[in-house]
N, C-alpha and C positions, 0 to 999 in steps of 0.2 A: 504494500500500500504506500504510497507517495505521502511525503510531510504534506501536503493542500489536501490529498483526500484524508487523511486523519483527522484534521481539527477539523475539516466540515463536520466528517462522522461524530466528533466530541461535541459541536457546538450541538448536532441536533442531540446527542444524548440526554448534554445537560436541561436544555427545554424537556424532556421526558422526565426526568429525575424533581421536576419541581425547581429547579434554582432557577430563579430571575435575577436578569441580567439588566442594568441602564442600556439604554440605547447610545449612552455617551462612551461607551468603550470596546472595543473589539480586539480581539486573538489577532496577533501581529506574528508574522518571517519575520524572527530577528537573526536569521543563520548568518547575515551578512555581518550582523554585530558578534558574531560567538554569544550567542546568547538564546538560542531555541527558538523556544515561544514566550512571546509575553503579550501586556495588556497595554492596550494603548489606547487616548483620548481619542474621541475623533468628536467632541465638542469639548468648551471650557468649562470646567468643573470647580465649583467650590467649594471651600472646607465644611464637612460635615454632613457632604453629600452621599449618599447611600450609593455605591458600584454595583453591587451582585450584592445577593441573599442566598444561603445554603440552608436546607432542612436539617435537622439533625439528623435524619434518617437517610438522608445522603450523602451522610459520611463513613466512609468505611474504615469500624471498628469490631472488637469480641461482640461487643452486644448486638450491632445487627448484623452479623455475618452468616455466609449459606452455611458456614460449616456447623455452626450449633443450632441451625436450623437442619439442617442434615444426620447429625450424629447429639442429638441433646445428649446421649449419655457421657462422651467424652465433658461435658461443662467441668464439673468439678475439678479433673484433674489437668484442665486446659487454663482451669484459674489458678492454680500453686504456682504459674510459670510467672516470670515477670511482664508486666505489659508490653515491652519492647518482645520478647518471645513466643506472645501472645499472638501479638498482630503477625508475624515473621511465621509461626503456622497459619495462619489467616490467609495472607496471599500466597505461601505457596500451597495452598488448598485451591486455590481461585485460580492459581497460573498452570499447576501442573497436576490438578484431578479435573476442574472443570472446564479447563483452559475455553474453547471458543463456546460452551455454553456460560460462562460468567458474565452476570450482569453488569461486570465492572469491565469486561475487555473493551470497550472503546475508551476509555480514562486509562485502562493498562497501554494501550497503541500510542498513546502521548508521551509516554515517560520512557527512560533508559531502557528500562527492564526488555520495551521489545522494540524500539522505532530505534536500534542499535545501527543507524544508514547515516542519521544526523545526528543524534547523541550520545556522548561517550563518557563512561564514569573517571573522573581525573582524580575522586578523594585519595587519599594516599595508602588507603589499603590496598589498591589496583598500581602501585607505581612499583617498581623493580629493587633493588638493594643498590644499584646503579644510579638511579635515577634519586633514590634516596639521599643520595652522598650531595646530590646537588643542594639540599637543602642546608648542609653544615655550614658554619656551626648552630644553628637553629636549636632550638632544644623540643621542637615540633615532632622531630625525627624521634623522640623518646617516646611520645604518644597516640601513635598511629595505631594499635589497637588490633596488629595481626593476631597475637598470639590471645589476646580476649573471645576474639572473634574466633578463630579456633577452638578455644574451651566451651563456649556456648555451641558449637558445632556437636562436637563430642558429648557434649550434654542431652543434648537432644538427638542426634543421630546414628543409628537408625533404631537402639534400643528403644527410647523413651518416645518414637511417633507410634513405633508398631508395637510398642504393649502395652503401656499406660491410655496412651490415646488413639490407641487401636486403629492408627490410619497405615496399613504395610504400604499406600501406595505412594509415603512418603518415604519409606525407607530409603530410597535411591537414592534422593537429594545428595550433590556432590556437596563441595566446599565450595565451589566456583559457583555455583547456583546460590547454594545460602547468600555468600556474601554479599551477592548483586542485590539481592531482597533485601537483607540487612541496609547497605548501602541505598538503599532506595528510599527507606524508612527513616536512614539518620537523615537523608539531604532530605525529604516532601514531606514526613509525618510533622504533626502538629499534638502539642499536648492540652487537649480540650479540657477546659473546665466542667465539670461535672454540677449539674443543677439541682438542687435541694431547695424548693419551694420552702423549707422551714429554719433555712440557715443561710442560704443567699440567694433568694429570691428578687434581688435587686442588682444582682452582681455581672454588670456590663464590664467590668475589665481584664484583659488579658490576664496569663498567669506573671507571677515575677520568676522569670526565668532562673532568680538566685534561689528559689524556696529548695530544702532539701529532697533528696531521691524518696523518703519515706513521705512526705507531705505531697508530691506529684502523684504516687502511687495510689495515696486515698484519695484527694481531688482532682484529678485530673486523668483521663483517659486518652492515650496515644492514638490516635485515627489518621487517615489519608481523607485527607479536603480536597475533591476535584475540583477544578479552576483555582481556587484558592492558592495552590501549587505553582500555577501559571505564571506568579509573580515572578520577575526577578527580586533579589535583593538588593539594594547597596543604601548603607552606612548613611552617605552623604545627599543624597537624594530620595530617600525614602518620602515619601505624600501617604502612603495610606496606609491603615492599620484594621488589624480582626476585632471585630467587637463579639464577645459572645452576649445571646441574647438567652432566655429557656426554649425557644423554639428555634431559635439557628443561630449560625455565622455570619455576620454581616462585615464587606469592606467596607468600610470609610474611608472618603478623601481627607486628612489632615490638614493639607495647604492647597492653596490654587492650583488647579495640576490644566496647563493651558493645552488646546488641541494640537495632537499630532505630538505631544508629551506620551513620555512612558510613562505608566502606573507604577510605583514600587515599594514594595513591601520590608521588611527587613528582618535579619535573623538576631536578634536578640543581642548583645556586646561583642561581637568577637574581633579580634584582630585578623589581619588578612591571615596568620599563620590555621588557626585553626579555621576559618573561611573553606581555606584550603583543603585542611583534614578532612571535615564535612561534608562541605558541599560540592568538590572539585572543581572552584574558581579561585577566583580573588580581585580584588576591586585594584585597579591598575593603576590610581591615583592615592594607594590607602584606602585605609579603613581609617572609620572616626577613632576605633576603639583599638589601634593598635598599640602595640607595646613587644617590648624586647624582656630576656630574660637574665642574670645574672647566677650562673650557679652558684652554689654553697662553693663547690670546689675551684672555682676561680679566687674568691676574695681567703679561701685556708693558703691557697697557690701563693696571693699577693705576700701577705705575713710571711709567710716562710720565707720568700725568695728575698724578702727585704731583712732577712736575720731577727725580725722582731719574735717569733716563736719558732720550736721545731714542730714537724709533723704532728708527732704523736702526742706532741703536749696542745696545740692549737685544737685536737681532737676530743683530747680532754678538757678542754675550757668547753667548748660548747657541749660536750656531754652532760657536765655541771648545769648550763644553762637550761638545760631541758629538764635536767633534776629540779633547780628550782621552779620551775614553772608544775612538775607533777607534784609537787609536795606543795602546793599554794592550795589551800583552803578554801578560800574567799575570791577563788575564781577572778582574783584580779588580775592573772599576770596570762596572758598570750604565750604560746612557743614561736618565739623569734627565731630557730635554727629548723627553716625551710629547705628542700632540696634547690629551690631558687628564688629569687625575685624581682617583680614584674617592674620594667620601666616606661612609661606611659608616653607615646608620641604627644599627647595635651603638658609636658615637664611637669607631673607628676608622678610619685614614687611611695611604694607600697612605705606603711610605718614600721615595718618592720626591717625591711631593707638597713634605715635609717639607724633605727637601735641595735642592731646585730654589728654594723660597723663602726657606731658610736663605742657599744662597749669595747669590741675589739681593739680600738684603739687607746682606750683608757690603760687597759688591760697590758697593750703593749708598751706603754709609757711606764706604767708601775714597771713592770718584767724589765725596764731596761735602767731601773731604776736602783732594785735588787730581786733578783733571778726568783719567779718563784715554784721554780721546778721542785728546789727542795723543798718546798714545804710540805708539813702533815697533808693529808686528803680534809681530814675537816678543818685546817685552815685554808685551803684553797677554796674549799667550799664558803666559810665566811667570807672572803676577799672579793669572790666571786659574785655572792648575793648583795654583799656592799655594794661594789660596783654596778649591778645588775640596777640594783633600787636608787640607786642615786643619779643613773642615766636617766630610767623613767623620769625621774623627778624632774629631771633637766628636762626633756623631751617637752614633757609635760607643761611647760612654764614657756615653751617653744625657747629654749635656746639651744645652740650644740657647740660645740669646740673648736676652735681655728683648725686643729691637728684633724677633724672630722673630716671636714671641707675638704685637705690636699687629700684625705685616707680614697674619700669616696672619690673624688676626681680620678685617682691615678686609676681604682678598681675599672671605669667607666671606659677610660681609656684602653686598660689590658682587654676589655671586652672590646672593641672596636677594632683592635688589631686584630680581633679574632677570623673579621669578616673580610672577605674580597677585596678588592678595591671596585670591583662593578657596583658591590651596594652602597657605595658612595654618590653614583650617577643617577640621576632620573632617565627616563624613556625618553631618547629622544626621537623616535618615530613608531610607528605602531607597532607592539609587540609582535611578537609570533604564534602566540596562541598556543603552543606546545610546552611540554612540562618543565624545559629547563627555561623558559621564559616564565613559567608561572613559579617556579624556586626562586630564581631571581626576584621578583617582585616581593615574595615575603621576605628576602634578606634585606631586602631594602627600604622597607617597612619597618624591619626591627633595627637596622642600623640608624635609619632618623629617629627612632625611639629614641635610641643610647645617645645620639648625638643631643638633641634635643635637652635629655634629662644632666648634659654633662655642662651645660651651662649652672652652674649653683646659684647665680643672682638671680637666674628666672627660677629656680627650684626651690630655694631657698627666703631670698626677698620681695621676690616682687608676685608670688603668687598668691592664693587663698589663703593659703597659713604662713605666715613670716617668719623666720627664724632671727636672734642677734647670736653673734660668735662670741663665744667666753674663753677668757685664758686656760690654756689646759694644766699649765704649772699651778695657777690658783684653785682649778676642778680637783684638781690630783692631790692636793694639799689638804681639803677639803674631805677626803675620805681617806687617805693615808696619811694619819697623822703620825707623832711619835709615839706616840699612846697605841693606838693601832698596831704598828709595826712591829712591836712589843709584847701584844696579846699576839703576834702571830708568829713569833718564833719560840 
């Protein structure tokens, strides 16, 4: 079937299915843009103006699906699974037991899973170990989610379709199949709010994409929204947003979306790296929300390589650090020793970041002041928690240390040399659409991150929160006094 006779066949489905559509938007060829299908004005639209309306009934989820209209006795044991494993038997129930008698196959003809002539899955589960390496140093390449995806394979294949849920005609399912379906579901599925007349019956707003995996699991139900899908995304240009209603889905235009404009939608915070993961794009100007990473083991690398710690005692500082934070009672103290953290394209910087290098540096001034390898374990530990509470303090009062400022500068800079010299450069003519130009673009994304956050007077002075710089000989006096040094030998 031809990409113009698909979406005709979509467009007439969805008039069958109930959803109405404006007459101000229609299914666009955007193959010339790398971008499929999408939604485009073809009058001027204002903010607040209704797009399409979806039934909740035509949305494909557990609850209206053939298969437990088919097999009611598997329910019970088709509910133990998680809702992403749910849906994941769901349409391969739809693709590969009812394939051309399923209700959904003209909405399946739109999507990767079969219009594979123009569409192609680029998330990074489908990329090579080759094509992987392009993304370094990225810390993206740690999250890609083969080997997740494999264990959920093996979880359900082929034991637990053909005896628990009693489907043998899923047995077969390779790995290559699952994970298109999987992959189909992390980039089009939506996590629909669940409607309770007696608890939110007034409750028009999206989910907060931050709530935890246990609070999505009760409220909210993972489904495939046809047209709704159709959107593209981007960051910067987004106009419209899902409203849930108790009887459907509704777009909204947000801002003036003027004719022969694209419609677009957008996925929740991400940076173009995981964009990429996801969805297999990436917004070629940035993402609003992008950000670089900073491992734990670059800033242990910085210290050491400067003589200020050895390895295995910088290991034991922040092992201490995590002690005091599990033996905190009163829930006040956060664990600052993360595997990385986030540096924000906006020159913004996780507070954690901020306190891990502030202490570390106190920490190193003391240590070079007198050595404190020797000490007892529970004098380190005191020295440690001193220090630990007296940075908060500082934090807290928003000031940090001159010695902070060069500490963090240099770490920012060891991360920058980490990156290419291409992600230094912008696009100066139209990408190439291919995977080592889409690697490119997120290193480039996270290197204007780092560049970005390595200015300290935009990060430090002149943003939302202000810092002043205090003497670190007067800080360090201030908690190593003579009295101190005394209880601790």
């Amino acid at each position: 079937m031809s990409f113009e006779a698909a979406t005709r066949e979509f467009e007439q489905w969805l008039a069958h299915q109930n959803i109405t559509i404006s007459p101000k938007v229609a299914i666009a060829d955007l193959r010339h843009q790398y971008q499929g299908r999408g939604l485009l004005a073809t009058e001027d639209i204002v903010p607040e103006e209704e797009l399409f309306s979806i039934p909740r009934s035509s949305m494909l989820s557990v609850s209206n699906s053939q298969l437990l209209e088919d097999r009611p006795e598997i329910r019970e044991n088709l509910l133990t699974l998680t809702q992403w494993e749910q849906l994941t038997i769901v349409l391969l129930y739809e693709l590969e037991v009812l394939k051309a008698k399923s209700r959904w196959l003209p909405y399946f003809n739109v999507l990767p899973i079969k219009d594979t002539d123009n569409l192609e899955f680029n998330q990074l589960m489908f990329w090579t170990d080759a094509e992987l390496k392009l993304l370094s140093p990225s810390l993206i390449v740690e999250r890609v989610g083969k080997d997740v995806a494999e264990g959920v394979y093996e979880k359900l294949f082929p034991t637990y379709v053909s005896q628990q849920l009693q489907l043998p005609e899923l047995a077969g399912v390779t790995l290559e199949t699952y994970n298109r379906v999987a992959s189909i579901i992390m980039s089009y599925s939506f996590d629909v709010e669940k409607f309770d007349p007696e608890t939110n019956g007034d409750s028009d707003e999206p989910m907060d994409m931050e709530n935890a995996e246990e609070l999505l699991e009760l409220n909210f139900f993972k489904s495939m929204i046809p047209l709704a899908d159709t959107l593209n995304a981007d960051s910067k240009l987004h106009n419209a947003s899902l409203v849930y209603t108790p009887d459907s889905l509704v777009m909204v235009a947000i801002k003036p979306i003027a004719k022969a404009e694209q419609v677009y939608n957008t996925y929740s915070d991400h940076p173009n790296s995981e964009i990429l993961r996801r969805y297999g794009y990436v917004e070629w100007s940035g993402s609003e929300h992008d950000f670089g990473e900073v491992p734990l083991s670059l800033i242990k690398e910085y210290f050491v390589s400067k003589g200020l710690f050895t390895m295995k005692f910088v290991d034991e500082l922040l092992s201490i650090m995590s002690e005091i934070v599990d033996n905190d009672n009163s829930d006040r103290w956060a664990d600052i020793v993360l595997d990385s953290y986030d540096c924000f394209v906006s020159q913004e910087v996780i507070i954690e970041f901020i306190f891990i290098v502030q202490v570390l540096t106190v920490l190193a001034s003391i240590n070079s002041l007198n050595s404190m390898e020797h000490l007892s374990d529970e004098s380190k530990y005191q020295l440690v928690s001193r220090v630990f509470k007296k940075c908060y303090k500082l934090i807290e009062s928003r000031k940090l240390t001159k010695y902070f400022q060069h500490t963090y500068k240099d770490i920012l800079d060891l991360r920058l040399k980490q990156y290419p010299p291409a992600a230094a450069e912008d696009f100066t003519s139209e990408p190439e659409h291919d995977r080592a130009s889409l690697a490119l673009a997120v290193l480039r994304s996270e290197y204007k991150s780092f560049k970005n956050c390595s200015d300290t007077d935009a990060v430090f002075r002149h943003g939302d929160v202000k810092y002043s710089f205090v003497s670190d000989e007067a800080f360090i006096k201030s908690i190593v006094h003579k009295k101190f040094l005394d209880e601790l030998h």
